[in-house]
C-alpha positions in Angstrom: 127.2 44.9 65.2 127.2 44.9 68.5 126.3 42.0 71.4 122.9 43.1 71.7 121.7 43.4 68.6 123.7 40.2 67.2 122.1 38.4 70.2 118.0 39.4 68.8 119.1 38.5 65.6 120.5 35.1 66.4 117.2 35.1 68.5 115.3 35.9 65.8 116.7 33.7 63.0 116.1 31.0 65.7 112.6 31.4 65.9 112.0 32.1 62.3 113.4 28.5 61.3 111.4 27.1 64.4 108.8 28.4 62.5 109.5 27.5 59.0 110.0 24.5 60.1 106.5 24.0 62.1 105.0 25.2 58.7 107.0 22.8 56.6 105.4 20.1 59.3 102.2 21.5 58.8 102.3 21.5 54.9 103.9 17.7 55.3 100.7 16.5 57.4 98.2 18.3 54.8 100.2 16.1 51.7 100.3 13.4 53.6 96.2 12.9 54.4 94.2 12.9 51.6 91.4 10.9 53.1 90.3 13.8 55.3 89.8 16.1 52.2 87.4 13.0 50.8 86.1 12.5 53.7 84.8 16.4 53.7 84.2 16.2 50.1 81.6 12.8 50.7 80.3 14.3 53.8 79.2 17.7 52.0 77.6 15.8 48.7 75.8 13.8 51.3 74.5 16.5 53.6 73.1 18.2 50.6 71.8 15.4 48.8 69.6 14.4 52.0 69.0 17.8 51.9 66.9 17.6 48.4 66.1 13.9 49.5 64.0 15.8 52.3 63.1 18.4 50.5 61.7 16.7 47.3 60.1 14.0 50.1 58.3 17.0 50.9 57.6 18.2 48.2 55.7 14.8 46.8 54.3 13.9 50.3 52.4 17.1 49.8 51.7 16.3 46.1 50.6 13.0 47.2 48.2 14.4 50.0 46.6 16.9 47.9 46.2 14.2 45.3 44.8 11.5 47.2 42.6 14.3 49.2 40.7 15.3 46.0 40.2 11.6 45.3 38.7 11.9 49.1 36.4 14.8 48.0 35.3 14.0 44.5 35.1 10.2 44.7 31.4 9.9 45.4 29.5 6.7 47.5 28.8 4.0 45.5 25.0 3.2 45.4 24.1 -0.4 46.4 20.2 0.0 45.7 19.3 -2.8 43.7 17.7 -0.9 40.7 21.2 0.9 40.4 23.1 -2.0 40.9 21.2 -3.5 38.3 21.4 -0.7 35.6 22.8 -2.6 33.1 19.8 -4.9 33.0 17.3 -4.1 30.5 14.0 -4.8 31.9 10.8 -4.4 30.5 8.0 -3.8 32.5 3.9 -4.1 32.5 0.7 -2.0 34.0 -0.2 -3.3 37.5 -3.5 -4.3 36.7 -3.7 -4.0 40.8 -2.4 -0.4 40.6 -3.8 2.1 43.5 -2.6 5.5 43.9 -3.5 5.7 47.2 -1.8 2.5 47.8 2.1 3.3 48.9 3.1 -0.1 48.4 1.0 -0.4 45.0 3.4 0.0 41.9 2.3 1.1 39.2 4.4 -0.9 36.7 6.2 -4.4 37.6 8.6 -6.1 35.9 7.4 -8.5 33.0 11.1 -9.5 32.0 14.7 -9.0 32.4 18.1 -9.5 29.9 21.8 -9.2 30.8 23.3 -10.5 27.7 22.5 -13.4 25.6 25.1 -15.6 26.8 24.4 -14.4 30.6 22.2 -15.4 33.9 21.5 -13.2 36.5 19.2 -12.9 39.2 18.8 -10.8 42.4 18.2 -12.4 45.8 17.2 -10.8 49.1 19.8 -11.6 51.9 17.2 -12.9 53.9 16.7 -15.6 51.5 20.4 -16.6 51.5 21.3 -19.3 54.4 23.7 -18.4 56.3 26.3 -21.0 56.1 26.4 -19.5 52.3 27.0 -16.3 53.4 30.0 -17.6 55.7 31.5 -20.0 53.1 32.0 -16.2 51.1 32.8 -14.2 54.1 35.3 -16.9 55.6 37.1 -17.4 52.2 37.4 -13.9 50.2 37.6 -11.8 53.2 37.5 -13.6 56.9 37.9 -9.6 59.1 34.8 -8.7 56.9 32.9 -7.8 59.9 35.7 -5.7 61.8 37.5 -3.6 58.8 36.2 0.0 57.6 36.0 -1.0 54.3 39.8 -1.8 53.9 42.0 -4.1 55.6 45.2 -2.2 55.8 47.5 -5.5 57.5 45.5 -7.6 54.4 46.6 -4.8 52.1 50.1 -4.4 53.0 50.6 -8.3 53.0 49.6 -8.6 49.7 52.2 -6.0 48.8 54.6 -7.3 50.1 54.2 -10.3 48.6 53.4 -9.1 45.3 57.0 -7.6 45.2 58.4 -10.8 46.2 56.4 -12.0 42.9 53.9 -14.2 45.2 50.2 -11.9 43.2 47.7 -12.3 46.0 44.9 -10.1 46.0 44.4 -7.6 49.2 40.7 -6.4 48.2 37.9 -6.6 50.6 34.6 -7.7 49.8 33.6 -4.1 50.0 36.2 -3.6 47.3 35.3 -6.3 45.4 31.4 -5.0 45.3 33.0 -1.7 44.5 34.8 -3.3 41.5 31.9 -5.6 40.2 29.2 -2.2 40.4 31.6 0.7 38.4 33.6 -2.0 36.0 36.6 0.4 37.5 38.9 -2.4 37.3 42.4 -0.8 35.6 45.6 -3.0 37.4 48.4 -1.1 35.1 50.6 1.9 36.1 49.4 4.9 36.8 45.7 4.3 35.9 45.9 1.3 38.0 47.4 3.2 40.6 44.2 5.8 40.6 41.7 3.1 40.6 43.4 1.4 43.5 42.9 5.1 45.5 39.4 5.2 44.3 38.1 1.9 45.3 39.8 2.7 48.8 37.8 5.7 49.5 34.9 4.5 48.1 34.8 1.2 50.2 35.4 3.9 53.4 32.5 6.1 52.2 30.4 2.7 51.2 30.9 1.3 54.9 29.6 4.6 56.3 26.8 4.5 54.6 25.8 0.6 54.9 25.5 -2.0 56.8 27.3 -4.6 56.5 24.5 -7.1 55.4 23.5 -4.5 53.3 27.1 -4.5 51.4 27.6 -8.6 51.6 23.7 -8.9 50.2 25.2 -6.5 46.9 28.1 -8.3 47.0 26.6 -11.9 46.3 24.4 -10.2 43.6 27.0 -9.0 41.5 29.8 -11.5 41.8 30.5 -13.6 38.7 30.7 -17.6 38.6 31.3 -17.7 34.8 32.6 -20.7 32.8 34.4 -20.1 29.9 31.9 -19.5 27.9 29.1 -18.3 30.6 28.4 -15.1 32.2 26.9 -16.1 35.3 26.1 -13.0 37.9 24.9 -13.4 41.9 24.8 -16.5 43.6 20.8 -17.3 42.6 22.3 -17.0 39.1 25.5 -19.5 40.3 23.2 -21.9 42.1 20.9 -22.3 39.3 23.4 -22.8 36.7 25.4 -25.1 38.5 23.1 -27.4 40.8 19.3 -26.9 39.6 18.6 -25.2 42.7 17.5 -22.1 44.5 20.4 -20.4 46.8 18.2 -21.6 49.7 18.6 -25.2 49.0 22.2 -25.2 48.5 24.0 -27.9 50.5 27.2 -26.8 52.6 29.6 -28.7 50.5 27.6 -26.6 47.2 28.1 -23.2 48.9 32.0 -24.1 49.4 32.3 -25.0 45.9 30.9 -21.9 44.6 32.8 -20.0 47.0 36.2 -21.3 46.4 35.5 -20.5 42.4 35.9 -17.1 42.8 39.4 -16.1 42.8 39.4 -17.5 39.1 36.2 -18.6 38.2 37.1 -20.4 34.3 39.8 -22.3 36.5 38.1 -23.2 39.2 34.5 -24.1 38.3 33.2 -27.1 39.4 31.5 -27.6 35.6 34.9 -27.0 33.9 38.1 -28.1 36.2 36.2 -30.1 39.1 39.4 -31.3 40.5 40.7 -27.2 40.5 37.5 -26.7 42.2 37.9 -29.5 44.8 41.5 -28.3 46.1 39.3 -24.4 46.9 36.1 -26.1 48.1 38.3 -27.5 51.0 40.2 -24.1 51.9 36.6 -22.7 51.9 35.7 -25.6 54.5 39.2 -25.6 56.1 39.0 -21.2 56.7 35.3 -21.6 58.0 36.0 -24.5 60.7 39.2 -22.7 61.5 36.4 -19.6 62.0 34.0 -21.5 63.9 31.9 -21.4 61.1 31.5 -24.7 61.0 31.7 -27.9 63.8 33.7 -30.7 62.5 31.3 -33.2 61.7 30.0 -30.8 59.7 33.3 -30.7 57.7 33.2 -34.2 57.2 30.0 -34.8 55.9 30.9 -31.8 53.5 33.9 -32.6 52.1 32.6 -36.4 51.9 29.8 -35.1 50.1 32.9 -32.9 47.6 33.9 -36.1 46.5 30.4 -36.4 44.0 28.6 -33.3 43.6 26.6 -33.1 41.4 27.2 -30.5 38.8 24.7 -30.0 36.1 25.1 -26.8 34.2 21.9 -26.5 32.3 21.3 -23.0 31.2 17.6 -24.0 30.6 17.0 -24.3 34.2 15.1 -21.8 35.8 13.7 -21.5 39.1 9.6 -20.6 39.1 9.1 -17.2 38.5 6.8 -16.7 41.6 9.9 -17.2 43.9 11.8 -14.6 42.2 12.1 -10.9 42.3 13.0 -10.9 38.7 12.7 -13.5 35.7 16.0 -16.0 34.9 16.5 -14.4 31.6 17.9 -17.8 30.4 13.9 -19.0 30.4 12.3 -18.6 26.7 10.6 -15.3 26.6 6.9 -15.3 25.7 5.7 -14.6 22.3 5.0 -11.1 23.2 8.6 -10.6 24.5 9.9 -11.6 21.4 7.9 -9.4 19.8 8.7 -6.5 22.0 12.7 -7.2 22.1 12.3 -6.6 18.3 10.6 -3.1 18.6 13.3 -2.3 21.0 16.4 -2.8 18.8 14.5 -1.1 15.8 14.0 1.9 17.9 17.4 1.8 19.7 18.7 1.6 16.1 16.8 4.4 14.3 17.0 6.9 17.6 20.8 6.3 17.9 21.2 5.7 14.7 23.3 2.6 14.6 22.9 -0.6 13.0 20.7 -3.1 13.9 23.0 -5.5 15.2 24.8 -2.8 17.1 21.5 -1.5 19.2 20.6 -5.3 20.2 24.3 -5.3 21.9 22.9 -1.5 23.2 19.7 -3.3 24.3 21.6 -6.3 26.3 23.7 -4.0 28.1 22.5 -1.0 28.1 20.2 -0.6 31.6 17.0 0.5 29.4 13.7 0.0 31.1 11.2 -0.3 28.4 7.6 -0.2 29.1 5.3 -2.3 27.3 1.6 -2.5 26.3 1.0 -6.2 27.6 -1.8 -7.4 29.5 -0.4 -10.1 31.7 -3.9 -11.9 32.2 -5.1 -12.1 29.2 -1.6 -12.6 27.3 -1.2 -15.7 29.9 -4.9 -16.6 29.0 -4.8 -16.5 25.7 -1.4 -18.9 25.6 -3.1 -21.5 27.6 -6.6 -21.6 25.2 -4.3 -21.8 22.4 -2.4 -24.9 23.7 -5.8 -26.6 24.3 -6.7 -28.8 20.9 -10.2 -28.2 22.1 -9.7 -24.8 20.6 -9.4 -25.8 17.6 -10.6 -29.5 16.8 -14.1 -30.9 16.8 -13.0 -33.8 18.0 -9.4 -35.2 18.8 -6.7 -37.1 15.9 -3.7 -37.7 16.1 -2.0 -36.0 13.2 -3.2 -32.6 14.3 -0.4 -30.5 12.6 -2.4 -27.2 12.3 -0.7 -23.6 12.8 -2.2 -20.7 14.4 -2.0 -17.3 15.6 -3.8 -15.0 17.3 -3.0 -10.8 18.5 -5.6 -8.5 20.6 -4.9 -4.4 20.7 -6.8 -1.5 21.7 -8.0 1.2 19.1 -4.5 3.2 19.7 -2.8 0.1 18.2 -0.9 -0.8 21.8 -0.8 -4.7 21.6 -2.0 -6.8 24.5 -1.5 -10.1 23.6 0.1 -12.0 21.0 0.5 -15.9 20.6 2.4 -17.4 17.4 2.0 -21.0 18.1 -0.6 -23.8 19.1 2.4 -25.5 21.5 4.5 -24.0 24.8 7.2 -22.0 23.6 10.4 -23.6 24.9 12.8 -20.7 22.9 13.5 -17.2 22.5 12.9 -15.1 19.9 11.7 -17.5 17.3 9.6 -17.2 13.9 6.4 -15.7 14.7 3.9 -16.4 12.2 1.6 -13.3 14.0 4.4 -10.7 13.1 6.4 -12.1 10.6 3.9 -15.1 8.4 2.7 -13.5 5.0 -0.3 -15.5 5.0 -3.6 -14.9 2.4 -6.1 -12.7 4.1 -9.0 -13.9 1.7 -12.3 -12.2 2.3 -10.9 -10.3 5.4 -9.3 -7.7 2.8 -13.0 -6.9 1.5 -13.9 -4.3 4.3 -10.6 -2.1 4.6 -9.8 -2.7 0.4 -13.4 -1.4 -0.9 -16.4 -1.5 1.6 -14.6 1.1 3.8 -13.2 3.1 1.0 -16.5 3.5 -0.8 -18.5 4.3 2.2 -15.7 6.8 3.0 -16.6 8.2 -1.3 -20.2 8.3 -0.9 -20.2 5.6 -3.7 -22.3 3.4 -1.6 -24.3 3.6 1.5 -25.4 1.2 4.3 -28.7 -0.4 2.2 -27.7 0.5 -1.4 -28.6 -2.7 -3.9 -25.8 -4.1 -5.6 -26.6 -7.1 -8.1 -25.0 -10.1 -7.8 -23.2 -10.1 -10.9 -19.4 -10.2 -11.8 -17.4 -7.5 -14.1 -15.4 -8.1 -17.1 -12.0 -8.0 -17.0 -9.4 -9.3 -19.1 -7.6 -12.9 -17.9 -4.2 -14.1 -20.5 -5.8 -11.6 -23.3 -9.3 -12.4 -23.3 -12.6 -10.9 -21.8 -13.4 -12.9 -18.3 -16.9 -12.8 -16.5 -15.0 -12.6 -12.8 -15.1 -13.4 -9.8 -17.4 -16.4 -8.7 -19.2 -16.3 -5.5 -18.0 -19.1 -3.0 -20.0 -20.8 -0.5 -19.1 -22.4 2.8 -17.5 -25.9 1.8 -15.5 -23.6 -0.8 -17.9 -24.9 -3.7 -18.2 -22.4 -6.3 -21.8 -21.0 -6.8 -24.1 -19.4 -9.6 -24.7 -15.7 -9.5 -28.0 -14.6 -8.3 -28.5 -11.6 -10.4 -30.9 -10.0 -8.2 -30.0 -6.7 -6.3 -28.9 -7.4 -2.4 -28.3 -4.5 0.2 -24.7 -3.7 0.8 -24.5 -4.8 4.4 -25.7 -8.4 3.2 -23.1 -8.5 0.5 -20.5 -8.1 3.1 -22.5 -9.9 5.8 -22.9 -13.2 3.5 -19.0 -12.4 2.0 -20.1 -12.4 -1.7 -17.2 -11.2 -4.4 -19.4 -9.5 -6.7 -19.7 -6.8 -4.7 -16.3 -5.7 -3.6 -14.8 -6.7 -7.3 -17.7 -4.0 -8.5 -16.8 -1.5 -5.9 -12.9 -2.0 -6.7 -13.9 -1.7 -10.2 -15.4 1.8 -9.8 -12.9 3.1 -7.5 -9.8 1.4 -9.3 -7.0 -1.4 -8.2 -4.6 1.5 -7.7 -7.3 3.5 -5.6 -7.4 0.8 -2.9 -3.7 -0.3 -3.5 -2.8 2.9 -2.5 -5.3 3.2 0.3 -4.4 -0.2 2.0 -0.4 1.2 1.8 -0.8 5.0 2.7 -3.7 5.0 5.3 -3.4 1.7 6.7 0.6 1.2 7.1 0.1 -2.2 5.2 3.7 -3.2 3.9 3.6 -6.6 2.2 2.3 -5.4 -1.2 4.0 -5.5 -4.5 3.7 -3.7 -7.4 1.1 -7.0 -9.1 -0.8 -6.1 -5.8 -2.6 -2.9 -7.5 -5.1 -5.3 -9.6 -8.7 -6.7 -9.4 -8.0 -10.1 -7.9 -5.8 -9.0 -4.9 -7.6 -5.7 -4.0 -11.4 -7.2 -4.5 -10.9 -10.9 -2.4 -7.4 -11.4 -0.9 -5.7 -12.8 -3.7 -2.5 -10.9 -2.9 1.3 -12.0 -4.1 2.6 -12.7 -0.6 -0.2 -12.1 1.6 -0.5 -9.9 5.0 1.2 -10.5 8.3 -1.5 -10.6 10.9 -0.6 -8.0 13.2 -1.0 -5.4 10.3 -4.4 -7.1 9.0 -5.9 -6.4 12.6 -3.9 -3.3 13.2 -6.1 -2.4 10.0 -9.5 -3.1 11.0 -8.9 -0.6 14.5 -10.4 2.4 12.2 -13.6 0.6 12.4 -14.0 0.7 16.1 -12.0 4.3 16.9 -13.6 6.4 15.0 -11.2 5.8 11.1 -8.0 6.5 13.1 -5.0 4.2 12.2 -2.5 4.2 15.1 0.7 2.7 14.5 0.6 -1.0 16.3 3.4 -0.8 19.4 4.5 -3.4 21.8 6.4 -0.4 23.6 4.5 2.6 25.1 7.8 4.1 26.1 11.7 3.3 26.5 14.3 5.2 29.2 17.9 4.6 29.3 19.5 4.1 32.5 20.3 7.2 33.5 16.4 7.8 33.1 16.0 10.2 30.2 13.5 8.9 27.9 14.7 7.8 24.3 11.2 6.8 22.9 7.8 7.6 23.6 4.8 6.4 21.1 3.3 9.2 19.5 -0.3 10.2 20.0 -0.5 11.0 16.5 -2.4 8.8 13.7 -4.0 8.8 10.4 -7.8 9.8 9.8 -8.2 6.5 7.0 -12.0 7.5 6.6 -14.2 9.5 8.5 -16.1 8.5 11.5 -19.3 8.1 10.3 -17.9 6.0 7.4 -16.0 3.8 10.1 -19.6 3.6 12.0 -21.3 2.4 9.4 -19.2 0.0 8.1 -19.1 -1.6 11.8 -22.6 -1.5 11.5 -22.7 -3.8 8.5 -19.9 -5.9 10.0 -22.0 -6.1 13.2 -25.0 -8.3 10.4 -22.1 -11.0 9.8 -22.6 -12.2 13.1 -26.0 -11.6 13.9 -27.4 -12.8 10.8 -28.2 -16.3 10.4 -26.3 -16.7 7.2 -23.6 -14.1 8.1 -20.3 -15.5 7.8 -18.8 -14.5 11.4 -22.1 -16.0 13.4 -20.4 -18.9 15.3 -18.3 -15.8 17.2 -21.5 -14.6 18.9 -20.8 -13.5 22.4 -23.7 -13.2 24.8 -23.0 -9.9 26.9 -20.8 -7.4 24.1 -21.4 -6.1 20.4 -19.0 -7.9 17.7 -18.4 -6.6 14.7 -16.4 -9.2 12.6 -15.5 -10.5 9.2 -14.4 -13.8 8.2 -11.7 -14.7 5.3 -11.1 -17.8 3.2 -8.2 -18.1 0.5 -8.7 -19.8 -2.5 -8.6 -23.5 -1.7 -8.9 -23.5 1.9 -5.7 -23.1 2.7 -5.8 -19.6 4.9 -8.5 -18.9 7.7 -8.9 -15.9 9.1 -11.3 -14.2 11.4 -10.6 -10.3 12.6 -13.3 -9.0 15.4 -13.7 -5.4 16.9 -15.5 -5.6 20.1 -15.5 -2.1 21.6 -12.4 -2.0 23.8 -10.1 -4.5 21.4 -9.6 -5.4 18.1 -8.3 -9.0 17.7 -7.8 -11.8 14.6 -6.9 -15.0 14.4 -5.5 -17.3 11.4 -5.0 -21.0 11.1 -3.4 -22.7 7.8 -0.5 -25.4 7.3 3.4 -24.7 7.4 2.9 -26.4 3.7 0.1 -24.8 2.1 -2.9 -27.6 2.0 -6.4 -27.8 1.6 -8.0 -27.1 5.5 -10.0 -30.1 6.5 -13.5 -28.4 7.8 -14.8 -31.5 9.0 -12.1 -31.8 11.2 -11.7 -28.7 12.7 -13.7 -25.9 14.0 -15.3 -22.8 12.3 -12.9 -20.2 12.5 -15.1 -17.9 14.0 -16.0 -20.5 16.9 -12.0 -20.9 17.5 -12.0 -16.6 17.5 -14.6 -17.4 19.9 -13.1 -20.3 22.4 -9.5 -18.0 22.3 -11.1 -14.4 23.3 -14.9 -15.3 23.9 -14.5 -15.0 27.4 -11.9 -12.2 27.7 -14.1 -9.9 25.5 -17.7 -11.0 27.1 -16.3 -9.7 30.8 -15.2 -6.0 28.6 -17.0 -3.1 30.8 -18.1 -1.5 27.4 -20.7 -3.5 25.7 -21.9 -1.7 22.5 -19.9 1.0 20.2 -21.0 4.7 20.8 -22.9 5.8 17.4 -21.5 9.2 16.6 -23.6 12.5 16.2 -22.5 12.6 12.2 -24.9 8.9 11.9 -28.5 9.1 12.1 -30.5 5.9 12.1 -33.2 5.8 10.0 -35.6 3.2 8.3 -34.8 2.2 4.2 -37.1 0.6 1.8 -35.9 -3.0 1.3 -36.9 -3.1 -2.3 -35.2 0.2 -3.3 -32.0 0.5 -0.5 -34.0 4.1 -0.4 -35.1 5.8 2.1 -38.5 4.5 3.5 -41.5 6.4 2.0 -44.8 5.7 3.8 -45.8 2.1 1.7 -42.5 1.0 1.2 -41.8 -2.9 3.7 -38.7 -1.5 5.7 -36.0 -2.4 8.1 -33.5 -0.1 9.9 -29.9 1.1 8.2 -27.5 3.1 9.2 -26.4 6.4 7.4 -24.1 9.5 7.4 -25.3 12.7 7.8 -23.6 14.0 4.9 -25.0 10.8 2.5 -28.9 10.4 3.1 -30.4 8.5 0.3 -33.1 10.2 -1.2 -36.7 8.5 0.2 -38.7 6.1 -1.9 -41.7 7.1 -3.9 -43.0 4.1 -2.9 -43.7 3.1 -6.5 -42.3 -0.6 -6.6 
């Protein structure tokens, strides 16, 4: 090898181990730092783990947005008008007698009465009525930047978040929330559902504050509220200051608005009736937050909480304020007797339209928002309650150990009730025993014109003037052959029969047996047992009811309730159609679809001319000088009446059809006793002093006689016809039952 060559290749192997040996370096460093490579290895994970951080962030912020924006479209405003607020009131309303349709500001129905609950009080109050150191005591304690938020206070909000995570619960809702809450029950706290609720009530309180004004909202907001105790639902501060104090909201003191204020945030803890030292410790935040405010001046603090240091609490759910000063009723006031009455239809019908139980549609009722319209007459319901209550009513002169019952009910001829009292004394509770609607009481004599007279009229067995002798039937008493019934006179002493042949009309007139136990006789018990049940609607009856005794004069097994005795006695003033007897002319539920309305519908009992007639004969009771029914005599209108006497004197009844109402009236002893007549008025002059007046002022004055009656002249020796020598007076027939005319031959 020569110089040259050896001389590149030492050159080369030279820079071939400088080499090898740089590498070796390089290889040495790479061993030797392991951190780097961890470093790189960290560094990547996190660069793509913020990478789907940001990407799923996007991903749910978008979610999120398109969730809580269809929340922003579908969440509808929440309505603050009264009658929606109060929806879940059931109210039941009357005819404006004062009603103009021309009038704008006439309505045509008002409210008689309204129920929440049983165990609840609720009223609504105008703002205007609500002084305004009450409204600050609310404003200044539940949510003092009221007046400046949109609906939400976002600092309040967050605040109470972040204190809720530090496990200190304090709530963030405004009082635009807190309406929100009280008017949709939209109240869910737990995961996601609480979550959803918490975005609804948000919107809605922005939508609510766009639409309102702010004394609008706080007006709502002090209407709906609850004050409860533990066992009391109290709702609206009229409600609260009633329940509490015996007052209106207008005459609640400072220190009183404070305490029913600071209740609020738990109102079982911190009511004044129940923890009055709980109650104390929020009445002076209230106080404290309202001078800090400038609600209040500091004297004014003092005398308040000086005054905290002995309210007076009272509690007494009997209170009520008068009813003139409110918009509607405190339904913790005893209902009248014809709210009872109508409460009652309610839950039937509730229970047979829904077809639930009986129990389960009164819950319906209380809770439900119906508005039920009833058939009341306010005047002459409130009318007839203060006549009964007057002894002078009743007595013909005063005693002291006046213990006599009564009750009295007035409809029209389509069976819609008007007025019903159950009771001598002021009702002081709700839905009592009303003997009206729920007594079984003897009808005596009253049974005699819907149980035979009416029936044979409607037969042609009889007609107005046909002679009937005075004379009793056989029948068959414990096995043997009785002569029955006896006639009874007015002091209940039993009589001799006559014998001779008296006109129908002054059989019924003078209320002599004979007659009707004849007429039942030639018909049959079963006949008129049937009729009473099938044509009338009469429901008390038994099986031992289809017999002589109980069909002929009132001598039933139980007796009648009152309300279906009169309700009986409308065919003779309608024309023979039996309505069904309603409290209720209609009932909508609260999203105004109607669930009930009466039916026009009824029963032809008897014909029209048969229901004329036998008003005619009626009419003789109480024009006749011996007719039973002649103390009710009014001076201006037509009565047509029958009186009724149970065996003993232990049931009086009078039922009179004037021609825009029928109406009855019963008086008797809780214990069954002998009625002492020289003590108390005729029954007919007690029909008289309860509805005399109301029925003497009725625009109608006589009962229109019907094309199918003709008046004609009889023969008062033969009930005939009158022939030309025959001594006559004037009867009333059906066209399709003329009696034949008298010869004359007597």
């Amino acid at each position: 090898m020569d110089d040259k060559n050896r001389i590149n290749s030492t050159a080369s192997s030279s820079r071939n181990g400088q080499k090898s040996k740089i590498n070796t370096v390089k290889r040495k460093k790479k061993k030797t730092n392991p951190f780097v490579k961890v470093l790189k290895v960290v560094g990547t994970l996190l660069l793509a783990g913020l990478m789907i951080v940001i990407i799923s962030g996007s991903i749910f912020a978008t979610a999120l947005t398109i969730y809580i924006l269809n929340f922003a479209d579908t969440t509808t405003t929440v309505s603050l008008d009264e009658d929606v607020v109060t929806s879940n009131v059931s109210r039941f309303l009357y005819e404006n007698p004062d009603y103009d349709e021309d009038d704008s500001d006439s309505e045509e129905y008002l409210l008689y009465y309204g129920i929440r609950s049983t165990t609840s009080s609720a009223s609504w109050v105008d703002l205007e009525e609500i002084p305004t150191y009450v409204q600050d005591a609310f404003v200044y304690t539940e949510d003092e930047r009221f007046y400046s938020h949109d609906g939400v206070d976002f600092r309040r909000t967050f605040i109470a978040i972040v204190r809720t995570l530090l496990g200190d619960q304090q709530g963030g809702s405004t009082i635009t929330q807190q309406t929100i809450k009280n008017i949709t029950d939209d109240n869910a706290t737990d995961g996601s559902e609480g979550v959803e609720r918490k975005i609804r009530e948000i919107f809605r309180a922005i939508n609510v504050e766009k639409v309102y004004t702010k004394d609008e909202i706080l007006q709502t907001y002090l209407n709906v509220i609850e004050f409860g105790t533990s066992v009391n639902e109290i709702i609206g501060i009229q409600a609260a200051a009633n329940f509490y104090f015996k007052k209106d909201v207008s005459e609640l003191s400072l220190a009183e608005a404070a305490s029913l204020a600071g209740m609020l945030t738990a109102p079982a803890y911190y009511n004044p009736l129940e923890n009055p030292e709980n109650n104390l410790v929020r009445l002076e935040y209230c106080l404290d937050q309202m001078l800090e405010n400038g609600a209040i001046s500091d004297d004014e603090y003092d005398e308040a909480m000086e005054e905290a240091q002995n309210l007076e609490v009272y509690g007494d759910t009997s209170f009520t304020t008068a009813e003139e000063e409110q918009d509607i009723p405190d339904d913790q006031g005893a209902t009248s007797w014809f709210m009872d009455a109508a409460i009652r239809q309610a839950i039937e019908i509730i229970a047979d339209e829904k077809g639930v139980t009986l129990d389960s549609a009164e819950e319906m009722l209380y809770s439900g928002g119906y508005t039920i319209y009833t058939t009341v007459d306010i005047e002459m319901q409130e009318q007839v309650e203060e006549t009964m209550q007057d002894d002078t009513t009743f007595q013909s002169y005063s005693f002291s150990d006046d213990d006599l019952l009564a009750g009295f009910i007035c409809m029209d001829y389509e069976g819609n009730v008007k007025a019903i009292v159950g009771s001598r004394d002021e009702k002081t509770e709700s839905r009592i025993y009303n003997v009206v609607t729920q007594g079984t009481r003897s009808p005596g004599s009253c049974i005699k014109p819907i149980a035979s007279y009416g029936p044979a009229i409607d037969q042609d067995i009889i007609t107005y003037s046909t002679l009937i002798q005075d004379s009793p039937i056989t029948i068959e008493v414990d096995g043997e052959d009785t002569q029955w019934p006896v006639n009874y006179s007015e002091t209940g002493e039993s009589s001799n029969w006559s014998n001779s042949y008296i006109p129908a009309w002054q059989m019924l007139a003078r209320s002599l047996n004979t007659a009707p136990a004849q007429l039942v006789d030639q018909m049959t018990p079963t006949y008129c047992y049937n009729f009473l049940i099938e044509k009338l609607d009469i429901t008390t009856l038994t099986d031992a009811d289809a017999d002589y005794s109980p069909m002929a004069v009132g001598g039933l097994t139980y007796g009648l309730h009152l309300e279906e005795l009169v309700g009986a006695y409308m065919i003779f003033g309608n024309g023979g159609k039996k309505y069904d007897t309603t409290y209720i002319s209609k009932i909508e539920e609260a999203d105004g679809d109607v669930l009930y309305e009466k039916s026009e519908g009824y029963t032809q009992a008897i014909s029209e001319s048969s229901a004329y007639v036998v008003n005619k004969m009626m009419q003789r009771a109480v024009t006749e000088s011996n007719g039973t029914a002649r103390y009710a005599k009014l001076d201006n209108v037509t009565l047509a009446a029958k009186t009724g006497t149970s065996s003993e004197w232990m049931d009086l009844n009078f039922v009179g059809c004037t021609p825009e109402y029928v109406s009855g009236v019963w008086i008797g002893y809780d214990e069954q006793s002998r009625i002492s007549t020289d003590k108390y008025n005729n029954i007919g002059l007690i029909w008289k002093n309860i509805f005399g007046d109301i029925a003497d002022e009725e625009e109608t004055t006589d009962f229109e006689q019907p094309e199918t009656v003709v008046e004609l002249s009889y023969c008062t020796k033969t009930g005939l016809i009158a022939g030309s020598n025959c001594p006559t007076a004037t009867g009333y027939y059906k066209e399709t039952n003329i009696p034949a005319t008298c010869s004359g031959s007597h």
